[in-house]
C-alpha positions as CSV (number, residue, x, y, z in Angstrom):
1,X,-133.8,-27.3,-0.7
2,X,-131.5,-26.0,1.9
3,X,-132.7,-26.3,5.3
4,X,-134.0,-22.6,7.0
5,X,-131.6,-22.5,9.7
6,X,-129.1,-19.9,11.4
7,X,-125.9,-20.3,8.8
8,X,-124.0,-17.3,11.1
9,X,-120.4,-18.7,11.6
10,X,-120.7,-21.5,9.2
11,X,-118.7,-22.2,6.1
12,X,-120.6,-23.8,3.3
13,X,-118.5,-27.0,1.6
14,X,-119.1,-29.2,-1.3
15,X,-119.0,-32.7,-0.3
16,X,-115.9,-33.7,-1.9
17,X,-113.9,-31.0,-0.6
18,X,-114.8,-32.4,3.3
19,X,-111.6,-33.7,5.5
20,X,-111.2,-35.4,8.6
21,X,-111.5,-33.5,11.8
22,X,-113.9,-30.9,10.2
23,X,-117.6,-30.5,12.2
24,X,-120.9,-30.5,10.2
25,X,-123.5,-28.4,11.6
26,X,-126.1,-28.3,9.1
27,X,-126.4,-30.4,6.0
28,X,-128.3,-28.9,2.8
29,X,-131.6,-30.4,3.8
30,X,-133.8,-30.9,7.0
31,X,-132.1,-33.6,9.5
32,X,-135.0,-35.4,9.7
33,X,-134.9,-36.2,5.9
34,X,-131.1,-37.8,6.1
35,X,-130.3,-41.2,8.4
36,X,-128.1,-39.1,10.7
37,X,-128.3,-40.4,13.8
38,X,-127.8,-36.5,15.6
39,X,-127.4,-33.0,14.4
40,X,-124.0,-32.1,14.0
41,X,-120.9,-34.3,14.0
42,X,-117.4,-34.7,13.3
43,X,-116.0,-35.8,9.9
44,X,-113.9,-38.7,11.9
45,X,-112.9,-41.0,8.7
46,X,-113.2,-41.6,4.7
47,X,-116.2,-43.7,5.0
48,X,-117.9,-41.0,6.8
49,X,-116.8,-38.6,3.9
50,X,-119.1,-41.2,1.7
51,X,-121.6,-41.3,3.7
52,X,-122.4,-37.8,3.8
53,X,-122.1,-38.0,-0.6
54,X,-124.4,-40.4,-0.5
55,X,-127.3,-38.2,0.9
56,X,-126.0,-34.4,0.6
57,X,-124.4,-32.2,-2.4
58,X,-122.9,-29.7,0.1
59,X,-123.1,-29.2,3.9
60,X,-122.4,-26.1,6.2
61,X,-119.1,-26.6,9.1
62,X,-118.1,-25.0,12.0
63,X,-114.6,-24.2,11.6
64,X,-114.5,-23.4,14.9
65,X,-114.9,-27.2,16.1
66,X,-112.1,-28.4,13.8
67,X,-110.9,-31.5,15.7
68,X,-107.6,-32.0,14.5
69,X,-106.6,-34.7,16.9
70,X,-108.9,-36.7,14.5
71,X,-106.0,-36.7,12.0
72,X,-103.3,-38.8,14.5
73,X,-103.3,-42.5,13.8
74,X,-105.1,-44.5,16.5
75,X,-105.1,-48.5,17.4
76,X,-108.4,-50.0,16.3
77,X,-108.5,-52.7,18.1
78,X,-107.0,-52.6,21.8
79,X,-107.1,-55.6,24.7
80,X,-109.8,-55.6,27.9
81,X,-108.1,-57.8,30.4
82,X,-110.3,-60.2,32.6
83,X,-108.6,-59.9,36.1
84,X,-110.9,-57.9,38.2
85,X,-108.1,-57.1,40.3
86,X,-106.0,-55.3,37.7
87,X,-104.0,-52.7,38.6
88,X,-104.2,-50.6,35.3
89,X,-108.2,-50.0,34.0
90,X,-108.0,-51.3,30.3
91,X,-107.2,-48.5,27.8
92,X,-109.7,-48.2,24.8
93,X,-109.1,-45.9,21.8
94,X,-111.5,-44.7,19.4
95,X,-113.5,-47.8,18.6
96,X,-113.9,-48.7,22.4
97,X,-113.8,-52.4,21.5
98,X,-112.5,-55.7,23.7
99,X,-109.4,-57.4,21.5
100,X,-112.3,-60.0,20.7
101,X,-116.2,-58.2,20.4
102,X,-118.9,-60.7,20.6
103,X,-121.8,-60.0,18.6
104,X,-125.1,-60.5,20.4
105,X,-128.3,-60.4,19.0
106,X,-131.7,-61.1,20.6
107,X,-132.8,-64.4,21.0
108,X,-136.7,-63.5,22.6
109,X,-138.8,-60.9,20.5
110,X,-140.0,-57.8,22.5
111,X,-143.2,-59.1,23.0
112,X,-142.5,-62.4,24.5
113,X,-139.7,-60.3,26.8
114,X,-141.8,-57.8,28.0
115,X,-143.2,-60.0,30.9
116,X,-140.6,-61.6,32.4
117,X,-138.8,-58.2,32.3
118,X,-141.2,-56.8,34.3
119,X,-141.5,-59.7,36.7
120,X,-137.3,-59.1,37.3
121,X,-137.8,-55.1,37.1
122,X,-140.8,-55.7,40.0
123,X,-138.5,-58.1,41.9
124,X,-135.4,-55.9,41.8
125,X,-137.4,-52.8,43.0
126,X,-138.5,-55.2,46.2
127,X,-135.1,-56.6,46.9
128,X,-133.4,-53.0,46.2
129,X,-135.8,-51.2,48.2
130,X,-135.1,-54.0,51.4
131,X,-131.0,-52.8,50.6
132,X,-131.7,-49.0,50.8
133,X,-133.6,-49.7,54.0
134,X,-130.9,-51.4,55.6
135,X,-128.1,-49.3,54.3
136,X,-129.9,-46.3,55.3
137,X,-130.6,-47.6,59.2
138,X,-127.5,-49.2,60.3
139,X,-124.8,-48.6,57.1
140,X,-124.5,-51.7,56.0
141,X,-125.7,-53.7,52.9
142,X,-125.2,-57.2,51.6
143,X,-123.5,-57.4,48.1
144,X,-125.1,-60.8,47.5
145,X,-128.5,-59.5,47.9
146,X,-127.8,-56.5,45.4
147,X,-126.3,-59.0,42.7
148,X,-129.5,-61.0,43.5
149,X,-131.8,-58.2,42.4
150,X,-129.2,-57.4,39.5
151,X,-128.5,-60.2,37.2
152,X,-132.0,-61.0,36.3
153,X,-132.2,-57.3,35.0
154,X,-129.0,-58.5,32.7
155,X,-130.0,-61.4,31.9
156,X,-133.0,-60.0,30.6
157,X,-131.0,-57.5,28.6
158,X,-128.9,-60.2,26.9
159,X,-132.5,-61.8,25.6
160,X,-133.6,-58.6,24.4
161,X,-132.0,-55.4,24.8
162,X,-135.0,-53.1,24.7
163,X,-137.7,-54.8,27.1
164,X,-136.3,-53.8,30.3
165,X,-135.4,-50.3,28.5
166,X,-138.5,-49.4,27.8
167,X,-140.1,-50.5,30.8
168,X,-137.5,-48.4,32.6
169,X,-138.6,-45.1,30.9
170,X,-142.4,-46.1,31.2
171,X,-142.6,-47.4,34.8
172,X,-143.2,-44.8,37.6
173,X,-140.1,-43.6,40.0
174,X,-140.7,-44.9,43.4
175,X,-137.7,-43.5,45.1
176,X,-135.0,-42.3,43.0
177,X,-132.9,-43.8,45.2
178,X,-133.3,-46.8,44.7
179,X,-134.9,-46.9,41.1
180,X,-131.9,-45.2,40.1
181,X,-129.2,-47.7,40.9
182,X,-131.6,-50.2,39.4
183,X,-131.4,-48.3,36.3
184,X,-127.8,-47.7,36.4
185,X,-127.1,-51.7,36.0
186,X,-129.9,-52.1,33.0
187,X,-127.7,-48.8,31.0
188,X,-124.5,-50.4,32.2
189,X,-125.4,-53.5,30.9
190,X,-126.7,-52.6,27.5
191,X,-123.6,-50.3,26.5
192,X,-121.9,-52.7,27.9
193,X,-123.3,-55.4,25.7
194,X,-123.3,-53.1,23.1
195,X,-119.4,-52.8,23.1
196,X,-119.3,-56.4,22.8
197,X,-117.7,-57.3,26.3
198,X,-118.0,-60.9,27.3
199,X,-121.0,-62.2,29.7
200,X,-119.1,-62.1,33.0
201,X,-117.8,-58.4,32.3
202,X,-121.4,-57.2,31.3
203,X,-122.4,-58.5,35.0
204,X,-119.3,-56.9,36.4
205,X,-120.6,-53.5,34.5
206,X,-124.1,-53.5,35.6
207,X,-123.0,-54.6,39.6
208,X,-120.2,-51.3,39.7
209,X,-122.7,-49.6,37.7
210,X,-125.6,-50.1,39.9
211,X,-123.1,-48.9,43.0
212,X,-121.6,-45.6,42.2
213,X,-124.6,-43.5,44.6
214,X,-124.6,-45.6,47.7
215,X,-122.9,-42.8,49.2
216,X,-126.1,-40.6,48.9
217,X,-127.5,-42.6,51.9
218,X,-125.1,-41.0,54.1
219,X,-125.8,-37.3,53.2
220,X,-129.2,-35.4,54.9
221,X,-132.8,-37.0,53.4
222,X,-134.2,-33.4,52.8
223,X,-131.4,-32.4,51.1
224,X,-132.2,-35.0,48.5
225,X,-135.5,-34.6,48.2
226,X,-135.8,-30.5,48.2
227,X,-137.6,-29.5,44.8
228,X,-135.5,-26.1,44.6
229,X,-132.1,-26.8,43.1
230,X,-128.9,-26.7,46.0
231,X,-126.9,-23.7,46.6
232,X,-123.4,-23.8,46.1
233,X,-122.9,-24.7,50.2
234,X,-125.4,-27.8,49.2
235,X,-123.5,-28.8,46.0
236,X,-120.3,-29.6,48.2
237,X,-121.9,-31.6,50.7
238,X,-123.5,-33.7,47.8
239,X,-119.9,-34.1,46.0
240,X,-119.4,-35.7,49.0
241,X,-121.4,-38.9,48.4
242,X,-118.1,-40.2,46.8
243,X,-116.6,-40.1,49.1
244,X,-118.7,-41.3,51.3
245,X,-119.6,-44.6,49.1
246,X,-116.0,-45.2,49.0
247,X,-116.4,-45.4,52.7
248,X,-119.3,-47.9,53.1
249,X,-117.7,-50.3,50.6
250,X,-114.4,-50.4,52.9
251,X,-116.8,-50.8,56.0
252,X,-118.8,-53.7,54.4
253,X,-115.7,-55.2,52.9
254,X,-116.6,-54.7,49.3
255,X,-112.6,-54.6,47.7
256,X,-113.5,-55.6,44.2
257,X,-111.5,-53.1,42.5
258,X,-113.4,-52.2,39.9
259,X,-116.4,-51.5,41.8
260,X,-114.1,-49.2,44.2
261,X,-112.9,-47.4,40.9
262,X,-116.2,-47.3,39.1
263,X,-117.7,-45.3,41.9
264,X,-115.1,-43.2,42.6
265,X,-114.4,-42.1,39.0
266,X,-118.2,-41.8,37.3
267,X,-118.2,-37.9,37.9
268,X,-114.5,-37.3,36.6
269,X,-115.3,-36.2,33.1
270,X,-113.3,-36.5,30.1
271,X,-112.4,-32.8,29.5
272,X,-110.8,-32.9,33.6
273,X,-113.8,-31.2,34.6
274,X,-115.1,-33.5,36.7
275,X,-114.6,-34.7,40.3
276,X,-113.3,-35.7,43.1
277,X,-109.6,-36.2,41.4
278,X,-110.1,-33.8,38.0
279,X,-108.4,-36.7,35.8
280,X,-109.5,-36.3,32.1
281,X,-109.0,-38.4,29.0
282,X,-107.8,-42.2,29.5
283,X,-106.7,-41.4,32.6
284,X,-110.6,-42.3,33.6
285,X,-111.1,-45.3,34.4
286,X,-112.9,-47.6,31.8
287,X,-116.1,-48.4,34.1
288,X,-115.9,-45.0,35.6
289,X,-116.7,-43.4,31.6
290,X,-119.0,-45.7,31.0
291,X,-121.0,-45.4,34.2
292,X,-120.7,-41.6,33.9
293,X,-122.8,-41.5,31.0
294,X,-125.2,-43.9,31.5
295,X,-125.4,-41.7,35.0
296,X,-126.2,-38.6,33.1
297,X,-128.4,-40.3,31.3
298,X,-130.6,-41.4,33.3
299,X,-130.9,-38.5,35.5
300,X,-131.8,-36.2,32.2
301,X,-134.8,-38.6,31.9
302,X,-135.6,-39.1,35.0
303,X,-138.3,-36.8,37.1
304,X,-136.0,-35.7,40.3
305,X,-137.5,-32.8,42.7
306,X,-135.7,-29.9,41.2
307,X,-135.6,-31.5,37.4
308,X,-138.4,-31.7,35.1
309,X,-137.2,-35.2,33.0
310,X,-136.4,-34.6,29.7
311,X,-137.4,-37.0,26.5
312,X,-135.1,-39.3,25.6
313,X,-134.0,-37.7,22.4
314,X,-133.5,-34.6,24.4
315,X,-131.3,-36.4,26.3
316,X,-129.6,-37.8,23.6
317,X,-128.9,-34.5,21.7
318,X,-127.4,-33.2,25.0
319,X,-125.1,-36.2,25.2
320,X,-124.2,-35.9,21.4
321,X,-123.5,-32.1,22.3
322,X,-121.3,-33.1,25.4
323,X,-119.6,-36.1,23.7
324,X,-115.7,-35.0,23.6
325,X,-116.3,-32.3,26.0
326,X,-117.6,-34.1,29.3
327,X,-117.9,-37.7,27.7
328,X,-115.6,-39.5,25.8
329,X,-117.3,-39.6,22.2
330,X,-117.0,-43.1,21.0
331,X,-118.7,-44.2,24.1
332,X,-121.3,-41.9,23.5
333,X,-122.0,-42.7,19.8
334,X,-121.6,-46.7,20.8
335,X,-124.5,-45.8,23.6
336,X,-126.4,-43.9,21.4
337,X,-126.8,-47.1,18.6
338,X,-127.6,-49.3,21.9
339,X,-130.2,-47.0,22.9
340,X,-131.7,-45.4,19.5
341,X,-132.5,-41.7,19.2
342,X,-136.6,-42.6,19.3
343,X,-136.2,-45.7,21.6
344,X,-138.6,-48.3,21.9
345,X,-141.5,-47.2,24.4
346,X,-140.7,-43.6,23.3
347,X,-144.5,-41.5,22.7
348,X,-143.8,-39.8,19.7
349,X,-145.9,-37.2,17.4
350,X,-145.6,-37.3,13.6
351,X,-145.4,-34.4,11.0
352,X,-149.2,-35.4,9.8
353,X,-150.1,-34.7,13.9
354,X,-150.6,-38.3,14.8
355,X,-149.3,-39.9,17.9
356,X,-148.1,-43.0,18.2
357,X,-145.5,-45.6,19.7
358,X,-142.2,-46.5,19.0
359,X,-142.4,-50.2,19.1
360,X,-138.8,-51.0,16.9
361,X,-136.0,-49.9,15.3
362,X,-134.1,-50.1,12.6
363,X,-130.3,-50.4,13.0
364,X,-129.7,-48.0,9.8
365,X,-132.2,-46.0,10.3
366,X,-132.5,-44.7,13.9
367,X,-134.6,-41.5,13.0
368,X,-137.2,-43.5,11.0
369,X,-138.2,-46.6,13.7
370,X,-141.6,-48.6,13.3
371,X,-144.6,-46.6,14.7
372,X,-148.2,-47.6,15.4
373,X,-150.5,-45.0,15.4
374,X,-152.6,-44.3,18.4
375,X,-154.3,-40.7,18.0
376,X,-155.6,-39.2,15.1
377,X,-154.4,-35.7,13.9
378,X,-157.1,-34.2,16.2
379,X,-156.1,-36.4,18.8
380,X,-159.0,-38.8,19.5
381,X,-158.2,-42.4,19.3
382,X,-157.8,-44.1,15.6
383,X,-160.6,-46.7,14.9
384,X,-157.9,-49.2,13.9
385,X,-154.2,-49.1,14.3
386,X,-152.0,-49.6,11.9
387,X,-148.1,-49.7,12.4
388,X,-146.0,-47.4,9.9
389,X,-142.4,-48.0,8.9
390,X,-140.8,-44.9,8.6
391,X,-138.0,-45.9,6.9
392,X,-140.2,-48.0,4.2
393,X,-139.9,-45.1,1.7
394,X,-135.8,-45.3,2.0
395,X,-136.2,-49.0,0.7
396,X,-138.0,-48.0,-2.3
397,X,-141.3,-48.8,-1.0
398,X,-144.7,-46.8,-2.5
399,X,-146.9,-45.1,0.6
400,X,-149.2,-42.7,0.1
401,X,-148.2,-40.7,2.8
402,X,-144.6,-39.4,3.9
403,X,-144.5,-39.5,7.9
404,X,-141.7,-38.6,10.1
405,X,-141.3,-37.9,14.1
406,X,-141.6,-34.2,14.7
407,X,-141.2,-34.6,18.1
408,X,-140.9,-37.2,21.3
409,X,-144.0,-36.3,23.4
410,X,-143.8,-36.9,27.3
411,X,-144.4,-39.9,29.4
412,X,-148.2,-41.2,29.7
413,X,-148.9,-38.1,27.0
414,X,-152.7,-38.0,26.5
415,X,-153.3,-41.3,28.6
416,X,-151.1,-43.6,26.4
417,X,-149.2,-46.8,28.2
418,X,-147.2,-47.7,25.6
419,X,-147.0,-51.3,27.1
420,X,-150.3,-52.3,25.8
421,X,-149.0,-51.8,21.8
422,X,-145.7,-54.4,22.1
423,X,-147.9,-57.6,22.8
């Protein structure tokens, strides 16, 4: 059955007559019955051309998105060089991969991570808030210390890559401040890891990652923390915290260049948009992409004083909407598969009206993760709960009842800590 949506502009195409470069919009089903990871994407190769005969007879394309540029012939496989001090950032084409990817996988199971994650989350809050203190009274800060608070939060990350996530999106904000450059390092780290970048780069990610808003401690406290949105006078002043991080680094002797590039480039954006400089494309720093999206990120789901925070699938929809426009869209999608669309910790509701927990995912199926259910359809607590599979039915596997996510629900939604369903 095709899916009841608004067709106006949209061309409808058989399957075999898709090319590269052209933009699906709307397939001949719902979404949430196909292993899409997004709504709407570009046709990018010939395996994606299968992909989409394996689960659609005909689909509906913008051909107003045409991407031709998806035609050229681009390197697969390009070289990250090691030296720190480089004078070039590394170039990265479409796959966004080192010459040589490692493959990690987890070595500790969520459950057994969970705790010592929060033991190096609680200890990096302490030794971060003791920084922002200091930087914020006398302008000065001690590298050592924030690496201290930092690597555990990595190393954590390498053992399991969605403990410290989802303790990130269920824990309480703090100081934004603070919390934020604490988050920054966790994102950095798992795209990072994600992209398959060697250990000692994945710590250089998370450190530059976990830097680029220093300068905010420089700019007025109100203006931070005013719950109406700034005017256009207040905007400029806060564009200024680049340049004003840029300045405490040189003051506290911090010359490590790709920490000096990844803060001054993670609000350049790929389409030239961006600030302070209005590069675009390659010409963006590696770290300075990558920490500009896992900086939008996090402030999408993050509650700020003038921004509600959004769920992390809204989030993720707005990336997959920006990705080639503000972000470059290979580091999105890579981000994305790090991340999941329901991600672990997520509160979700099903079609059946059940709430429950995302407490896994499956790599192939990032719309259909593992689910135990909470609340009954009425919302009062199950007698027993029972863990679904959403993707069981994909595998050939007999259930009596078809579930999938209708929507992600808020954090702490009807008195849920999803902590308390991983152990």
């Amino acid at each position: 059955m095709e899916a009841q949506t608004n067709l106006a502009g949209l061309k409808k195409v058989a399957v075999e007559n898709l090319t590269i470069g052209m933009y699906v919009a709307e397939l001949d089903r719902p979404w949430i019955e196909s292993d899409f990871l997004v709504q709407g994407f570009y046709i990018r190769s010939e395996p994606g051309i299968e992909r989409v005969k394996k689960t659609c007879e005909f689909v509906y394309v913008d051909p107003r998105r045409y991407d031709s540029s998806l035609t050229d012939v681009k390197l697969g496989v390009v070289m990250v060089r090691d030296d720190s001090e480089a004078a070039e950032p590394p170039e990265i084409t479409d796959r966004i991969r080192p010459k040589q990817p490692q493959e990690y996988q987890d070595t500790v199971e969520l459950g057994n991570e969970l705790e010592p994650a929060r033991t190096s989350l609680e200890d990096a809050v302490d030794i971060m808030r003791g920084c922002v203190h200091k930087l914020q009274s006398t302008g000065g800060f001690d590298i050592d210390e924030i690496e201290r608070a930092i690597n555990p939060l990595v190393a954590s990350v390498m053992r399991n890559k969605s403990a410290m996530a989802a303790l990130l999106r269920m824990r309480a904000v703090d100081d934004y401040t603070f919390s934020h450059a604490i988050a920054m390092a966790v994102w950095g780290a798992i795209l990072a890891r994600q992209l398959g970048f060697p250990p000692k780069d994945i710590d250089q990610i998370a450190l530059s990652c976990s830097l680029i808003d220093i300068g905010k401690s420089s700019l007025p406290v109100d203006l931070l923390a005013q719950p109406e949105a700034p005017s256009d006078e207040q905007w400029l002043l806060l564009k200024s915290h680049v340049e004003c991080g840029l300045k405490l680094l040189e003051e506290n002797g911090v010359v490590n260049r790709k920490v000096v590039m990844t803060l001054e480039a993670h609000h350049e954006r790929f389409d030239g948009s961006g600030y302070p400089k209005g590069i675009s494309g390659n010409e963006i720093p590696l770290y300075g992409r990558i920490a500009g999206i896992v900086d939008s990120y996090d402030a999408m789901i993050s509650e700020r004083p003038y921004a509600t925070a959004r769920s992390s699938y809204a989030a993720v929809q707005e990336m997959q909407k920006q990705a080639g426009v503000l972000y470059q869209k290979e580091l999105v999608e890579q981000f994305i598969q790090a991340i999941g669309v329901f991600p672990v910790g997520a509160i979700v509701e099903l079609n059946t009206g059940e709430v429950g927990v995302v407490v896994s995912q499956d790599a192939s199926k990032r719309l259909k993760p593992k689910v135990v259910l909470i609340l009954e359809a009425d919302k009062k607590p199950r007698n027993q709960l029972v863990i679904v599979d959403l993707a069981a039915q994909d595998r050939g596997v007999v259930t009596t009842l078809s579930w999938w996510i209708t929507r992600e629900l808020p954090k702490n939604a009807y008195g849920i800590d999803p902590a308390k369903y991983f152990l």
